[in-house]
Every structure is written in C-alpha cells, then in structure tokens.
C-alpha positions in Angstrom: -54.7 188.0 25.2 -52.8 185.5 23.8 -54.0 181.7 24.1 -51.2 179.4 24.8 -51.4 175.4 26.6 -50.7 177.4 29.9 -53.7 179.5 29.6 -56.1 177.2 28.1 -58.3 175.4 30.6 -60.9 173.2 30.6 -63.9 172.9 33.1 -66.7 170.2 33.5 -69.4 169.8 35.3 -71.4 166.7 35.2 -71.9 166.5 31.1 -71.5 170.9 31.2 -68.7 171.7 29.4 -67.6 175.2 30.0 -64.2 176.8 29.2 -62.6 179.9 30.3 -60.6 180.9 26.6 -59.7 184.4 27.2 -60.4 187.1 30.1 -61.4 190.6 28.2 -60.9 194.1 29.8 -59.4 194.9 33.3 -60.3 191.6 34.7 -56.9 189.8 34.5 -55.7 185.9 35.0 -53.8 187.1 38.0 -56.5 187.2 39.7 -57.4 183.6 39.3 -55.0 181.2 40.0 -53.2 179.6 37.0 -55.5 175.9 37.6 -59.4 176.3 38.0 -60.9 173.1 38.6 -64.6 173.6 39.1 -67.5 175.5 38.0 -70.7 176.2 39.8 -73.8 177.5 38.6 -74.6 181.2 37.5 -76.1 183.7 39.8 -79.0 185.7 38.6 -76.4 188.9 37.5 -75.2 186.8 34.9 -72.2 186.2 37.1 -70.4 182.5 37.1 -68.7 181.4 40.6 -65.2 180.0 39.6 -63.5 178.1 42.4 -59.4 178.1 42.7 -56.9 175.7 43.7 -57.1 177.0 46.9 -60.8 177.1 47.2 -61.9 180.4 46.8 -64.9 181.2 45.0 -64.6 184.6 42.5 -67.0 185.3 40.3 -66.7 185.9 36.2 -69.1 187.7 34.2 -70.8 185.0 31.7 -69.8 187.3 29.2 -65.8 186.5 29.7 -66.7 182.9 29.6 -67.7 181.3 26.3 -67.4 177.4 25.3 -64.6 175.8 23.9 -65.4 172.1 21.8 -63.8 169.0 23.5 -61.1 168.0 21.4 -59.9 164.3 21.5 -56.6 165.2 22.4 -57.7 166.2 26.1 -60.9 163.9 26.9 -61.0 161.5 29.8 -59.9 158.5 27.2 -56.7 160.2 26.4 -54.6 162.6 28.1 -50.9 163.6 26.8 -49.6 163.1 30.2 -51.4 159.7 31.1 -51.3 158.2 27.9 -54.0 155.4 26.3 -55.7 153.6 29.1 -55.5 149.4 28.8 -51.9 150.0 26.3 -48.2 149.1 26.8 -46.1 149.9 23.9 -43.3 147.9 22.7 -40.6 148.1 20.3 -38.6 145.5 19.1 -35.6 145.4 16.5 -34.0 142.6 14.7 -30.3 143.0 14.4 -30.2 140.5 11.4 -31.8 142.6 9.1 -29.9 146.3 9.8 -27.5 147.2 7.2 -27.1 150.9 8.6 -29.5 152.4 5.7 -30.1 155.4 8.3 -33.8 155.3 6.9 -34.9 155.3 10.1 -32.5 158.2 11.5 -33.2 160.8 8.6 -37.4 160.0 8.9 -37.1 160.4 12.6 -34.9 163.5 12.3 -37.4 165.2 9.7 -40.2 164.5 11.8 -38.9 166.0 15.0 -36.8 168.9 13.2 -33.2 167.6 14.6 -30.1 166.9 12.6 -26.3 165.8 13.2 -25.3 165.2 17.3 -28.7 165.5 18.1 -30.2 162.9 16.7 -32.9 160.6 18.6 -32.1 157.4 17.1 -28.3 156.3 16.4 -27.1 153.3 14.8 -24.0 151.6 16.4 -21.0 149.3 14.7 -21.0 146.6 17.4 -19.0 143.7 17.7 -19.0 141.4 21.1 -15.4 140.6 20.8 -13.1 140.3 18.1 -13.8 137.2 17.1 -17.0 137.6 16.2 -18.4 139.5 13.3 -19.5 143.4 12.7 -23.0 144.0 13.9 -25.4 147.1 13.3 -27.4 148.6 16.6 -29.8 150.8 16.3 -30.0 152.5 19.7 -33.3 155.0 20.9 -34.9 156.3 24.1 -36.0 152.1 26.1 -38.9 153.9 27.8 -38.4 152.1 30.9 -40.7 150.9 33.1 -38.5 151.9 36.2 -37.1 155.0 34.4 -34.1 156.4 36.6 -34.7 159.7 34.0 -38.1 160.4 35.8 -36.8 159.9 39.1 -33.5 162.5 39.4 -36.1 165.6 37.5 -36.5 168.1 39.8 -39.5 169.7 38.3 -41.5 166.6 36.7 -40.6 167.4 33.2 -39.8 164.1 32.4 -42.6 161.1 33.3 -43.7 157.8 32.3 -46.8 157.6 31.0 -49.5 154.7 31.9 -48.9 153.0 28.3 -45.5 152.9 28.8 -43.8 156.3 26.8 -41.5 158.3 28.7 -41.9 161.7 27.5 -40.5 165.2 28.2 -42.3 168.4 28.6 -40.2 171.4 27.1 -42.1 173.8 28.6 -40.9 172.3 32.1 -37.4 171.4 31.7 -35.3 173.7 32.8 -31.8 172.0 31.3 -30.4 171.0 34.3 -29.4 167.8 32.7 -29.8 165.3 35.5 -31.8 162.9 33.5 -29.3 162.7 31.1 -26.5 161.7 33.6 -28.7 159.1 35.3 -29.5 157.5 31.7 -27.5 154.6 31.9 -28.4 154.4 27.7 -26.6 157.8 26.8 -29.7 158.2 24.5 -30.6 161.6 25.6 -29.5 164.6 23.5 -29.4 168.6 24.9 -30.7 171.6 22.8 -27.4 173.8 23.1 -28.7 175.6 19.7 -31.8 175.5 17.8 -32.9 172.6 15.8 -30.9 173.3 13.0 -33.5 172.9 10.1 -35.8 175.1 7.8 -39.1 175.0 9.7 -40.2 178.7 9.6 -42.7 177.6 6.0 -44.4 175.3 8.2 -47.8 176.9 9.0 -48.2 174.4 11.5 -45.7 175.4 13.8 -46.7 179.6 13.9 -47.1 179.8 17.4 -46.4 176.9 18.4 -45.4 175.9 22.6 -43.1 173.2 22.6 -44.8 170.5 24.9 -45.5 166.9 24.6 -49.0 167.6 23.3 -47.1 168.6 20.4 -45.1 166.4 20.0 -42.9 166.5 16.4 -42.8 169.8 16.6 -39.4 171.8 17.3 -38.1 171.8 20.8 -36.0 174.8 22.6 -32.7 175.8 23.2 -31.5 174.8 26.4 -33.8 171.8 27.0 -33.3 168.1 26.9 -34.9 165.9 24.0 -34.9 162.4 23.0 -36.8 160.0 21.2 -40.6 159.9 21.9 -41.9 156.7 20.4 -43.8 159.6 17.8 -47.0 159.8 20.6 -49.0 161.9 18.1 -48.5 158.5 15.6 -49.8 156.6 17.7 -52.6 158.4 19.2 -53.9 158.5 15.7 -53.5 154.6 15.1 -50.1 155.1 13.1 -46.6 153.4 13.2 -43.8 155.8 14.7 -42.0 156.9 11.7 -38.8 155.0 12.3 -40.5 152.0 11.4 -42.3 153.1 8.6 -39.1 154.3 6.7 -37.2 151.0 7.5 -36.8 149.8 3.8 -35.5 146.1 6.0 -38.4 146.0 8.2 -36.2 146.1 11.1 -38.3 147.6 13.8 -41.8 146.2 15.3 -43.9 148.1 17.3 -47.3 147.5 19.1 -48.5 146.5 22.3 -47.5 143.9 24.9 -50.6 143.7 26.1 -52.3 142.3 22.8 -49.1 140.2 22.6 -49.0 141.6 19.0 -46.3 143.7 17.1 -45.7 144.4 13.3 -43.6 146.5 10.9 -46.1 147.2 8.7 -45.5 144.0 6.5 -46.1 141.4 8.8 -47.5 141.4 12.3 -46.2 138.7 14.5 -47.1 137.9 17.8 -44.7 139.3 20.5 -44.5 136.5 23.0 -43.5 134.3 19.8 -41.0 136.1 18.4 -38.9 136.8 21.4 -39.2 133.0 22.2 -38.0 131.9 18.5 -35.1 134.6 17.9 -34.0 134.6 21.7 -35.3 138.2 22.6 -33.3 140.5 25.3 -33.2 143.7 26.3 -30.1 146.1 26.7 -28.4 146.0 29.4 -31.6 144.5 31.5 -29.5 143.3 34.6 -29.7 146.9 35.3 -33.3 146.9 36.6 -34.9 149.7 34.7 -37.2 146.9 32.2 -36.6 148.9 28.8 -39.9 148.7 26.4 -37.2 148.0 23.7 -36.3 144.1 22.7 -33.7 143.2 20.3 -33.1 139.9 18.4 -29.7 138.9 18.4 -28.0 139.0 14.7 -28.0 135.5 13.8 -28.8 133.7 10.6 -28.4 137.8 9.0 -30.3 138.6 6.2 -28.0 140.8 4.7 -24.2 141.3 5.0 -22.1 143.9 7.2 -21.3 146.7 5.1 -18.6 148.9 6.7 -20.7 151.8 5.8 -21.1 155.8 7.5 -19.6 154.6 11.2 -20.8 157.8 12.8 -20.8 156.5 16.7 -18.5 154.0 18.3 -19.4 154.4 22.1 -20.9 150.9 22.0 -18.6 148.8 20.4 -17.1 145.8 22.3 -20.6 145.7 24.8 -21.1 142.4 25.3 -24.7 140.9 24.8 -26.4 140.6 28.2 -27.8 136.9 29.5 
C-alpha cells in the first residue's frame, strides 16, 4: 500500500511512540477509521488494541504495526498547521529602495514552480496622484491576523497559523474560489493549468502530495495558491527567498515578538524602524491587521525607472493614514 500524508499516522503513548505505516494482507484501512488517536497496550496474542475516532477498540496484529522515527516536522514543538509556538512573523518593505529588479519575483517563482499570471509576489507602478512621483509596490499574501480568506473556506483549507502565516492545504481546497473573492488584496492566484515549469528532474518531488507540509513544492490544477511566507525557510532558521534575492535589500523579515527584523545585511529593530520611516500597512482601515508593513518612498535611494510595467490594478491608491 502506498504511504501518502493521509495515511501516515502517528500514535503516542506517554514517551511510546508507535506508528501504524502500512496494513499488510486482507486487513484493510477501511476498517479503521481514517484518524486513530490512541494506543493501548498489547494483549498476550500479540494483538495491539487501536481505539477510533469514535471509540471503538479493534485490535491489530503487532506484526502490521512497526515504528516509525519522530521527525521534527511533526513533534509537539512544531506542527505545519499550528506553526512555531512563542513567534509572530513579520514582513516589512521599504518602498525607497525598489527599482522593480523582479529579483524577488523570479526567486519566489523558482522556488514554488509558478510563472507568468500566477505569480505570488507582483510588483506594482504606483503613483498617489499625479502630482506626485512614480513609485514601485511590491505586493504578496499580508497574512492577516483577522484573515477574511480563512473565514468564507468552506472546508478549512485555508487557516492562520499561531505564528501568524496563513497557509493553504491543496489537498483540501476544492477551488471553489471564495477566499479569493473575499481577499480584499487581490493577491491570491488559481491553478487553471499546471505550474508551468520543468519540475519532472526533481527527485524531490516523485511522489509528492501537495500540502502545506510541503510547502515549495508544485501545487494542483484547480486549487488556489498564493504566497506562503516560504514556511519550510523558516522552520529551518532561513530567510523566505524573496528576501534573500533582493539585490536592494528591500524586504525585512522576522518576528514582532523579538521586536527584530533584517534583510540579511542589517537587522534593525522593528518598533524603530516603523517609528523613523512612518510604517503602515495596506489598506489597514480595513480591519484585517496585515503582517506586511511598508515604508513610504521618501528620501529614495534609487530613481524610478519606467521599467517591465506588468500590473497596473493598483495605481492611483492612495496611501492610507
């Protein structure tokens, strides 16, 4: 039988750590229902009692039951549907230093296997009104604290997770694109083909289930994506690649609880730099506290180049108090 993130399961029992990984013969996982969440001790005919969801007990022959190592992906410090305990992730972009390089676009397109429309991140020719100069936007997912995306899903494929990402399970969605009409951001994109790049050569991705355990991988057709905040970056201490590509050193990321963000040149302290370089948010009178702070584009480190104007759908927005 085929293992896939459906079928694996993990049980513990007071420091035990037992997993069912595969069923063998004419005992099938019908029988069982689809979430076992306790184990009890063996019986003296190397049986194992399994209780259900709905509390039944069934028993397993030991033999049908082996144990599976605890990755750190799925212990009790970190689960890909809670998030990090004790974090709140942040992003913040200074407008004075874009020049549209689309660094950050192609690196977060390679990483996630999109291209074109689909794109997670967009940059945006802005201009508050015409008397005032040409500005670059960069525009992503605001993982919202009061998320309207995670409210309207009807089958909890998009959530918010404790440390502040709001993510998307693939395997859930079922494309009914509710969450991207009640995204008042537009930043959401729908899978009407597949990802459009060369990924069969990745080794990595040979059986792969499209989930937000693995995240950067390719999503599916008929499924809603956006950006992520690159979760498997930062589980592993890294910078979401956006930032990392930036050759300006226009995004910060970290977390607001440590009052700290950096770009991976210089690491500033968050409270500080919104206060200096008058911080905002997007469109905050809205209510939905985006993660996501810009700095207005004053005192510009480099000049407005009319360069690739892909997306105009934000020009003329004025700059909220």
């Amino acid at each position: 039988m085929k293992s896939n993130s459906k079928e694996r399961r993990k049980f513990l029992d007071k420091g035990l750590k037992i997993g069912l990984a595969t069923l063998i013969g004419s005992f099938g996982l019908s029988k069982l229902s689809s979430k076992l969440i306790a184990k009890t001790t063996t019986s003296s005919n190397d049986k194992m009692e399994l209780m259900t969801t709905d509390g039944k007990l069934i028993q397993v022959d030991s033999s049908e039951v082996m144990t599976v190592e605890k990755h750190h992906d799925h212990d009790s410090a970190y689960n890909v549907r809670e998030g990090m305990p004790n974090r709140k992730f942040v992003m913040v972009v200074d407008l004075a230093k874009c020049k549209n390089a689309l660094n950050c676009q192609n690196a977060c397109n390679k990483y996630h296997y999109v291209t074109g429309d689909n794109a997670w991140l967009k940059v945006y020719d802005m201009q508050e009104s015409k008397d005032t100069a040409h500005y670059w936007m960069p525009m992503m997912c605001q993982h919202c604290d009061k998320p309207a995306c995670v409210t309207v899903c009807p089958v909890d494929a998009t959530f918010k997770r404790r440390d502040g990402l709001v993510l998307i399970d693939n395997e859930r969605c079922i494309g009914c694109r509710f969450c991207m009409a009640a995204c008042p951001y537009s930043t959401r994109v729908f899978n009407w083909g597949d990802p459009g790049q060369e990924v069969t050569l990745n080794m990595d991705l040979i059986g792969h289930s499209p989930s937000p355990e693995h995240a950067g991988k390719p999503s599916v057709v008929g499924t809603v994506d956006k950006c992520d905040f690159c979760p498997h970056q930062v589980q592993q201490g890294e910078l979401p690649h956006c930032v990392t590509a930036c050759p300006n050193g226009v995004f910060y990321f970290g977390d607001k609880y440590e009052d700290t963000v950096t770009n991976g040149e210089e690491t500033l302290r968050l409270s500080q730099l919104l206060e200096d370089k008058a911080g905002y948010r997007f469109l905050e009178g809205l209510g939905t506290e985006p993660s996501v702070y810009y700095l207005p584009p004053t005192d510009r480190l480099v000049d407005f180049e009319d360069g690739l104007q892909y997306y105009k759908e934000f020009e003329s927005v004025e700059k909220p108090e």
